[in-house]
C-alpha positions in Angstrom: -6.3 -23.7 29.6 -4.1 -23.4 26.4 -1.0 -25.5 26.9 0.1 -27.6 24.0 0.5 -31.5 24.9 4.3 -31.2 25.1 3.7 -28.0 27.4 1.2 -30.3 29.8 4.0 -32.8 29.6 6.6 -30.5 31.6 4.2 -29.9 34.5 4.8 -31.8 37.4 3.1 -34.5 38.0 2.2 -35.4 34.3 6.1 -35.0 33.8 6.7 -38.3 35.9 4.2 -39.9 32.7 5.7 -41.0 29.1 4.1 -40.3 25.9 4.6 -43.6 24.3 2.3 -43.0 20.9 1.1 -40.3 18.8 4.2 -38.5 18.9 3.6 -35.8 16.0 0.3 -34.8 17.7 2.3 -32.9 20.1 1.5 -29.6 19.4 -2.6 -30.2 19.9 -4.0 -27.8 22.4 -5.1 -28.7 25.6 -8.1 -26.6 26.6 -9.5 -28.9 29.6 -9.5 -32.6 31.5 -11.9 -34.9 31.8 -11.8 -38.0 33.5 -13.5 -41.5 31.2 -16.3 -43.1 33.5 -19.0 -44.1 31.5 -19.1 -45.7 28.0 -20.7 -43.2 25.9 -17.6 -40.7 27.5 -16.8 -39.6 23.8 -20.2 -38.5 22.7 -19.7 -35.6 25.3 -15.9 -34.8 24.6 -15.0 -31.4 23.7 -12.9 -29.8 21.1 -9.3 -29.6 23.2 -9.8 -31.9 25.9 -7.6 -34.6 27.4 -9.3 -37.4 28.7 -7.8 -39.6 31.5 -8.9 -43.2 32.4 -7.7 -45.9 33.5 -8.7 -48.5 30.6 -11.5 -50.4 32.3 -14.4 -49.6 30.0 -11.3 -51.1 27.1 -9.3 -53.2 29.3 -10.9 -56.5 27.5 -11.3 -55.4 23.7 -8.0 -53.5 21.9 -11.1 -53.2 19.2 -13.1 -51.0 21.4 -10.2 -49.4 22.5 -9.0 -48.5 18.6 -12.2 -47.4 18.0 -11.8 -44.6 20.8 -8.9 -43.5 19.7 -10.8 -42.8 16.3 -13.7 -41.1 18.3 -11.7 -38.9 20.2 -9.7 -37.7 17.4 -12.7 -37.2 15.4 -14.4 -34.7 18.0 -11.2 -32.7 18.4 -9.8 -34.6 21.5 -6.1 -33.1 22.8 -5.1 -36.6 23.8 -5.5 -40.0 26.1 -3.5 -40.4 29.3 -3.9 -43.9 30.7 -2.8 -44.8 34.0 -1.1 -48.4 33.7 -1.1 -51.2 36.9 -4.3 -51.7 37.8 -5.8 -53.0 34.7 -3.4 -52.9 32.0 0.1 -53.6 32.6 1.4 -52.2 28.7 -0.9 -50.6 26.6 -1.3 -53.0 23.7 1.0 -52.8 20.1 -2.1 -52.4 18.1 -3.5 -49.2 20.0 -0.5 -47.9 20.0 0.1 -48.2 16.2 -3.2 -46.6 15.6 -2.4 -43.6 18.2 0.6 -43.3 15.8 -1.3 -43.2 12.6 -4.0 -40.8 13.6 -1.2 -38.7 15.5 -3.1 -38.7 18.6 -1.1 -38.6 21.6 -1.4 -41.7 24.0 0.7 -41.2 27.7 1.3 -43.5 30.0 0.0 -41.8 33.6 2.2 -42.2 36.5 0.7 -44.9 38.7 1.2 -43.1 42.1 -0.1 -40.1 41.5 -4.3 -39.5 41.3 -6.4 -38.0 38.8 -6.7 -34.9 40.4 -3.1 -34.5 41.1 -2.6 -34.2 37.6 -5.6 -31.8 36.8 -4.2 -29.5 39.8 -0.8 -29.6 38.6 -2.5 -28.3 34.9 -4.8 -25.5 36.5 -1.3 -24.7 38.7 1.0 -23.9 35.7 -1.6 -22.8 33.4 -2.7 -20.0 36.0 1.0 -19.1 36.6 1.3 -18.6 33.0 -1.6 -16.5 32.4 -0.9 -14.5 35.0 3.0 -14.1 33.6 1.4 -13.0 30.2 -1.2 -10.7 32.2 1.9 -9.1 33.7 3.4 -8.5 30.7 0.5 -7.2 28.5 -0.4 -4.8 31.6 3.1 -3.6 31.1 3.0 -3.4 27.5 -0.2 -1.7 27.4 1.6 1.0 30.0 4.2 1.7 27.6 1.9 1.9 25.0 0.1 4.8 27.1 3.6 6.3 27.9 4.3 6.0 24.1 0.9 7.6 23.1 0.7 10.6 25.4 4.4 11.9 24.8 4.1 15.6 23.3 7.9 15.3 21.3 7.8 13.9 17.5 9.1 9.9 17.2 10.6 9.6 13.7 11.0 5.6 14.2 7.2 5.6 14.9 6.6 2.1 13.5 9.4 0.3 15.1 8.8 1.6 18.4 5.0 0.5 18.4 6.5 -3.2 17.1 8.7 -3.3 20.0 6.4 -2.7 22.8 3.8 -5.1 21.2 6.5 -7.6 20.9 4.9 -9.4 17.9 5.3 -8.6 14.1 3.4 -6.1 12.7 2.7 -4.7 9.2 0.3 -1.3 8.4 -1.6 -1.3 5.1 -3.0 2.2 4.0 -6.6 3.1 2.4 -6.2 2.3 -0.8 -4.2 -1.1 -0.4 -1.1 0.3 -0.2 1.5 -1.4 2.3 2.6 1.5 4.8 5.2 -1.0 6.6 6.0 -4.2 7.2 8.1 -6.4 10.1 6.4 -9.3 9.2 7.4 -13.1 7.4 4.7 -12.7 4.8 5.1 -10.6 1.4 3.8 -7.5 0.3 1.7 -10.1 -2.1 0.6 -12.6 0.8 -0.9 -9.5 2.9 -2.7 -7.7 0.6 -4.6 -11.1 -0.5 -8.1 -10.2 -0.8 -8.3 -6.7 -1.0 -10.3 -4.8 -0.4 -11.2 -6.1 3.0 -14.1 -5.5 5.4 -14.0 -3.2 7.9 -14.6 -5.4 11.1 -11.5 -7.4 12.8 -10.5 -11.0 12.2 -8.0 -13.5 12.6 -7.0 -14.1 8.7 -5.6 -17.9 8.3 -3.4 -19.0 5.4 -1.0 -21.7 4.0 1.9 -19.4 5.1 0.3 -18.9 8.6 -2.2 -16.9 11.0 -2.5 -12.6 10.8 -4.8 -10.8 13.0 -6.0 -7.7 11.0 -7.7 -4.6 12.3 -9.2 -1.8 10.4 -7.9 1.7 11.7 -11.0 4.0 12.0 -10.3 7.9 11.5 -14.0 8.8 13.1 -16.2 6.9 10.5 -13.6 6.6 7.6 -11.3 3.4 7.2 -7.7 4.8 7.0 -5.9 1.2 6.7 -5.4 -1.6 8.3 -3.0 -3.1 11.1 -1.7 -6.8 11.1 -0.2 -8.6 13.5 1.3 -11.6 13.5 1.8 -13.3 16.9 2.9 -17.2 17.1 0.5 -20.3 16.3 -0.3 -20.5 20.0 -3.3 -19.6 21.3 -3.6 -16.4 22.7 -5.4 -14.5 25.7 -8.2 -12.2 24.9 -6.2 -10.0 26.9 -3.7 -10.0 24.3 -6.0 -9.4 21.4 -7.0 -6.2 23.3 -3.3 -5.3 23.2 -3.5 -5.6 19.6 -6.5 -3.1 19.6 -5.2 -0.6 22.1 -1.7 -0.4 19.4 -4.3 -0.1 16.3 -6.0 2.6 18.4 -2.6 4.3 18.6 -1.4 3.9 14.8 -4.9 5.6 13.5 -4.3 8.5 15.5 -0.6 9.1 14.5 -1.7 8.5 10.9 -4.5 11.2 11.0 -2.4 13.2 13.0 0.5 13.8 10.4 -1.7 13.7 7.6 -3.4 17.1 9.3 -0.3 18.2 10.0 0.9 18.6 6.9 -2.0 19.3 5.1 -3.8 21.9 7.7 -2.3 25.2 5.8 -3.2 27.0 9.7 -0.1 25.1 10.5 2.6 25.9 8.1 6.4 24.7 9.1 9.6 26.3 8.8 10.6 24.6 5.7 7.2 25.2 4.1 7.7 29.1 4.8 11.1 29.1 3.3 10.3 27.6 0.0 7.6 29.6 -0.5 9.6 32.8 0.2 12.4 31.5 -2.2 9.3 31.1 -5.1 8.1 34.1 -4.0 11.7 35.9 -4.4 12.0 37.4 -1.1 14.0 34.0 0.0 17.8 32.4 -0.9 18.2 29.1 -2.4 20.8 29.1 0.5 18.2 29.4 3.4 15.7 27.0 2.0 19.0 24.4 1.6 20.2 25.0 5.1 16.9 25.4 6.9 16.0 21.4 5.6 19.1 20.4 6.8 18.3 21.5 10.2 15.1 19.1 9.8 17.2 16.4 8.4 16.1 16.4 5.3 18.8 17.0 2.1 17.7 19.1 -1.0 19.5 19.1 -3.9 22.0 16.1 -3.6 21.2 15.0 -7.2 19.6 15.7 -10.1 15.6 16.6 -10.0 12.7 17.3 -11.5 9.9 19.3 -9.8 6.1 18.3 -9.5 2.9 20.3 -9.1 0.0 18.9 -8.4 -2.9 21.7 -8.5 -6.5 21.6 -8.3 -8.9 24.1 -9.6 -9.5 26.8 -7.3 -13.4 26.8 -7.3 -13.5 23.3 -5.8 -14.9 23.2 -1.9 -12.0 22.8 0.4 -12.9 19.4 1.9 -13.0 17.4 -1.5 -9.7 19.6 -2.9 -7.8 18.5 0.3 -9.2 15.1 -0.1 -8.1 15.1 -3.4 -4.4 16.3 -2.5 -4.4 13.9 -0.1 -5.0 11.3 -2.4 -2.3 11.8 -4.6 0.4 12.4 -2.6 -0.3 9.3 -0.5 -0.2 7.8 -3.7 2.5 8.9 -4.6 4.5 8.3 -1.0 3.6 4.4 -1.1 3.0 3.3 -4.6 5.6 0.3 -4.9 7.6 1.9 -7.7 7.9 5.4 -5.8 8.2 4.6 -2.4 11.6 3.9 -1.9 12.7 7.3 -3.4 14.0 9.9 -1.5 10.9 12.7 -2.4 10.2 15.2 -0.7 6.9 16.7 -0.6 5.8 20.5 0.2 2.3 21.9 0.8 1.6 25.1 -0.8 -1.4 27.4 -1.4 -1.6 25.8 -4.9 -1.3 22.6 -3.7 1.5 20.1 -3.7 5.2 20.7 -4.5 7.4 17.4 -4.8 10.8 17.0 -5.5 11.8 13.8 -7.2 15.3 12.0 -7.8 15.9 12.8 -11.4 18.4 9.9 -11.0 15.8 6.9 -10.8 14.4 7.3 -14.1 16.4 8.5 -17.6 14.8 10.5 -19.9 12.6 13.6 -19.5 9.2 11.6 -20.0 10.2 8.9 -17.8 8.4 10.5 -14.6 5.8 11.6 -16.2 4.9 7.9 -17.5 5.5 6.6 -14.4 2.9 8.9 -12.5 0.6 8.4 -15.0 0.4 4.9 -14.6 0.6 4.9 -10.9 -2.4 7.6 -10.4 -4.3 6.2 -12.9 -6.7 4.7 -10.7 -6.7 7.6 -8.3 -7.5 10.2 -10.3 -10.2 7.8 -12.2 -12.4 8.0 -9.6 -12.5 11.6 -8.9 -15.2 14.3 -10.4 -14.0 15.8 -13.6 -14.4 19.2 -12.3 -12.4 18.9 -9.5 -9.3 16.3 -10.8 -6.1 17.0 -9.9 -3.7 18.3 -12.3 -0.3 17.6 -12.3 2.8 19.3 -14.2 6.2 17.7 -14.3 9.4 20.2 -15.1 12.3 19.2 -17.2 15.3 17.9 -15.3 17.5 20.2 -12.8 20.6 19.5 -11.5 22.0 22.5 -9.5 20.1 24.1 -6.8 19.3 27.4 -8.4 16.9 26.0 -11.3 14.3 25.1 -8.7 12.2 28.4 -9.1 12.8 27.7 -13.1 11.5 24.1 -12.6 8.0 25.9 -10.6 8.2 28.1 -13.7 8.1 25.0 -15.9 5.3 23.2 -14.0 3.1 27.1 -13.6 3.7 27.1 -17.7 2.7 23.6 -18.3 0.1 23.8 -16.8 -1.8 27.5 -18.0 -0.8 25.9 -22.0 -1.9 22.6 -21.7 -5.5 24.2 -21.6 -5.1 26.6 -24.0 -3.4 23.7 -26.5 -6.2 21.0 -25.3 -4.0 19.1 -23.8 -6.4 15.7 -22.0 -3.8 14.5 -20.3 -4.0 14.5 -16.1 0.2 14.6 -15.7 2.0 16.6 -18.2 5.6 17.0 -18.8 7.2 20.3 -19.9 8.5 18.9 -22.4 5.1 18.6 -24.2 4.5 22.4 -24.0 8.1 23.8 -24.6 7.8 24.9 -27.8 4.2 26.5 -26.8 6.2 28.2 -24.1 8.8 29.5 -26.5 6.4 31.0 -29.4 3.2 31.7 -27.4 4.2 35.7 -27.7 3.7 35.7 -30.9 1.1 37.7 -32.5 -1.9 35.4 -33.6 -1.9 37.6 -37.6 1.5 36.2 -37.4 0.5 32.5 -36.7 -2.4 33.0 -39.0 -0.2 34.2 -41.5 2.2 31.4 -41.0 -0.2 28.6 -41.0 -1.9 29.8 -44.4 1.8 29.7 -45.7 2.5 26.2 -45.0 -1.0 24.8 -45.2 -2.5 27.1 -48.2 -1.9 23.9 -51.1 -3.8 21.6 -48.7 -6.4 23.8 -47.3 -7.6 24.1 -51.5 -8.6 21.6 -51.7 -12.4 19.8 -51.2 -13.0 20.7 -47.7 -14.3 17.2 -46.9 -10.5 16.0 -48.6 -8.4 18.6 -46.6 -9.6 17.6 -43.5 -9.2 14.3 -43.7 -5.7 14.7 -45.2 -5.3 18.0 -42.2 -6.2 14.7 -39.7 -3.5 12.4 -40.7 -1.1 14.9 -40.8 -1.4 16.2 -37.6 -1.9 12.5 -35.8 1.6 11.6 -37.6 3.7 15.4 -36.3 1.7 14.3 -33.1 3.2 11.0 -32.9 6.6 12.2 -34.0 6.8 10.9 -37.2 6.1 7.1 -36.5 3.9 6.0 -38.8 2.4 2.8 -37.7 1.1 4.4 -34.5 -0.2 6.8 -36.9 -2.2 4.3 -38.6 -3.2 3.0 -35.4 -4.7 5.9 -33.6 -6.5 6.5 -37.0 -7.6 3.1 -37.5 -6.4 2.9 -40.6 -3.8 0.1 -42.5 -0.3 1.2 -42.2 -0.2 1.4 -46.0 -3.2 3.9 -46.3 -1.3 6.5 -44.0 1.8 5.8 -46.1 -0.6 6.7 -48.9 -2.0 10.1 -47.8 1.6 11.2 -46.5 2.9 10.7 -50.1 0.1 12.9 -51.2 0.6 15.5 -48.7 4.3 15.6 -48.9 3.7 16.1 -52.7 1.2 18.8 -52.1 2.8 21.0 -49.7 6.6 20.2 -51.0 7.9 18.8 -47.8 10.2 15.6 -46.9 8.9 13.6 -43.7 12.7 12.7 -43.4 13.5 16.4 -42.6 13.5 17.6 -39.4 13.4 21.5 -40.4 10.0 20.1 -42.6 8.7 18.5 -39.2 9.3 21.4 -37.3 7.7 24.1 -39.2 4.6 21.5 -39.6 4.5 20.9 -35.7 4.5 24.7 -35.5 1.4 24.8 -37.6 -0.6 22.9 -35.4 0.2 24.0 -32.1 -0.3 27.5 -34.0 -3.6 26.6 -34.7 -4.9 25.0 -31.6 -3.3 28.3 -29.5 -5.6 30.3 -32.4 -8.4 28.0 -31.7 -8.5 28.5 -27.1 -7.0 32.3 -27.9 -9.3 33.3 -26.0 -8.0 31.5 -22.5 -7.3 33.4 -19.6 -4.0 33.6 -18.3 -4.9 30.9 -15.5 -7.5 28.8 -17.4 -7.3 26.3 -14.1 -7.8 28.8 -11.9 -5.1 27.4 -10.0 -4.4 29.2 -6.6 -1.4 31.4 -6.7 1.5 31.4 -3.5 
């Protein structure tokens, strides 16, 4: 039995009764009746039982009676019913002020009906009402089955599963990531404690009650499901509802996550973008054949990102490791509201991101860097994911420029030693530009510009060689100059005087910074000259 005291007080015949104390105690739980006929009654009372008596053990000490009431609510007692007349014509003002104070419910018990008639009436309604919820969890556990086994795509897959189950429900991903959410608690109040363990359990906070259940993909946890029904109690019957829907969400999750990383199983889309990369494809078929998926390319500005991973690493952890980012990157909180679209490719990941959401070329790249950080972290170092981000697009046709962009950013960051795990274009461009040039030329060029410095004691040079390049590195800003070296601010100031005087440049000219930014990305393509032409060994389309 799970009615609340002002459920039990509904059912006929406890209805003909009157609660007359302990009115905020309402919503206690009853689980069972018992019946008061011996004096030590309280030392056997359960957690959720109502006891019923007729005050003769009490009926000539309010005391004794007080101190029952202060038993019973002590051991977890739903409430008293007294049945008035034979005994006690009014239950007396001072119990009832203590019923009041300890919020235990006290009810007057209609005179003409027995003991049992009320327990019958209870058992009654509380077996039509679990067989009303076993009806409808046997019907909600038939839709889930209907739901399950249907062989077309559901793009609303969430909501459907939250309105057959009928209760709010949120889905948390692997890494603590919230998936969705139709729930009254925040993104902040659900993800309280993570990580979690992997076992079910009925979570309790100040904001109110979750039941949480890992979702299993064979012996890996792949989230979590949370649902949140109302503070009654529940069936077990119900809880098993809540495990069959889990069952379902983990096998839509791995399902779609094979789907589109399984390269046996390449879509439509997937083939026309990499015909268009390849140039055997229009720009035109790749636009119209999304649009026949529902999904719109090109409606503003972009910027193109490749994630890669070097081709020598075993399938299992280089799909893991794809996996990783791009989930990542689907629900981290400050990407996952953006419209990107994501491609799998023999290389590895293509995305498309809304060039809109963030000004200025470096802004993705910032903004992925801090968001995988902890991804990529974790993985081996010969296996890491690299990822390229393309300057900004904004018609259709400069897609196969941006891959261009992301293919080039990748091969020279290598060969210009380059640590970084995302780099923008942007950082390589001029790289890009000059790298055809003949390396007697650079050599040439760099003994030009450098030859008044490089006379110098060698121990001298290169420390002067040092600050110079940290300060065209950091584009001319000299306290984080100073910083990186850890040196004062005034030192660096120092040395750039010196080397300004030296080689007869001014810091304050941009034509002077650009032929000394040449210099050192000359000298770092001399130093990795000998790169291959796909240093990653990135795997072409």
């Amino acid at each position: 039995m799970h009615l609340t005291v002002e459920q039990a007080l509904s059912v006929y015949p406890l209805s003909e009764g009157k609660l007359v104390a302990g009115r905020s105690g309402m919503n206690r739980i009853v689980k069972s009746v018992n019946v008061m006929d011996a004096p030590d009654i309280t030392d056997w009372i359960k957690d959720g039982e109502m006891l019923f008596t007729t005050a003769y053990l009490i009926k000539d000490s309010p005391d004794d009676a007080i101190a029952l009431l202060r038993k019973l609510n002590q051991r977890g007692s739903a409430g008293l019913g007294i049945k008035l007349g034979r005994f006690w014509p009014d239950v007396p003002q001072p119990i009832l002020e203590e019923a009041d104070r300890l919020a235990f419910p006290l009810i007057e018990l209609p005179f003409q009906f027995t003991f049992s008639d009320q327990m019958n009436g209870l058992f009654h309604a509380e077996m039509q009402k679990s067989t009303k919820v076993l009806h409808n969890v046997l019907d909600k556990q038939k839709k889930l089955m209907q739901f399950a086994l249907r062989p077309d795509h559901i793009s609303n897959f969430f909501h459907t599963i939250l309105g057959i189950v009928g209760y709010p429900l949120a889905v948390v991903g692997s890494r603590g990531h919230l998936v969705f959410n139709a729930t009254p608690f925040s993104e902040m109040q659900l993800l309280r404690g993570w990580p979690w363990k992997d076992h079910c359990q009925w979570v309790h906070t100040e904001e109110g009650r979750y039941y949480r259940i890992p979702l299993t993909d064979r012996e890996d946890c792949a989230g979590y499901a949370i649902f949140c029904p109302p503070d009654t109690p529940l069936m077990k019957v119900e809880e098993g509802l809540f495990l069959q829907a889990a069952e379902i969400i983990s096998h839509h999750m791995g399902f779609i996550y094979k789907e589109y990383m399984d390269h046996s199983v390449q879509t439509d889309l997937g083939s026309l973008l990499v015909r268009y990369l390849k140039g055997t494809g229009s720009i035109g078929a790749l636009t119209d054949g999304a649009e026949r998926l529902g999904i719109r390319l090109f409606s503003e500005s972009y910027q193109c990102v490749l994630t890669t991973v070097p081709e020598n690493t075993p399938d299992n952890v280089r799909e893991k490791a794809l996996r990783d980012v791009r989930e990542e990157m689907q629900y981290h909180p400050e990407m996952k509201e953006w419209n990107v679209v994501h491609f799998c490719i023999r290389e590895g990941i293509l995305s498309l991101f809304p060039a809109e959401s963030f000004p200025g070329n470096g802004r993705l790249q910032a903004l992925l860097a801090g968001a995988l950080h902890s991804v990529l972290g974790t993985m081996p170092e010969g296996s890491r994911p690299r990822i390229a981000v393309s300057n900004k697009k904004r018609e259709p046709e400069g897609l196969a420029d941006a891959y261009r962009e992301c293919r080039d950013t990748l091969r020279l960051a290598v060969k210009l030693g380059v640590p970084d795990d995302v780099i923008q274009y942007e950082t390589v461009e001029l790289a890009c530009l000059f790298q055809h040039v003949p390396p007697g030329k650079m050599q040439s060029y760099c003994r030009e510009v450098l030859e008044p410095l490089l006379a110098k004691d060698p121990d001298y040079s290169q420390e002067m060689l040092r600050t110079l390049e940290t300060f065209v590195e950091n584009d001319g800003q000299l306290s984080e100059t100073a910083k990186q070296l850890y040196i004062h601010r005034n030192t660096a100031a120092y040395r750039l005087e010196k080397i300004g005087e030296m080689l007869g440049v001014d810091f304050k000219n941009i034509s002077d910074l650009l032929r000394l930014k040449l210099v050192f990305m000359f000298r770092q393509m001399l130093k990795t000259g000998a790169q291959t032409e796909n240093p990653l060994g990135v795997r072409n389309l």
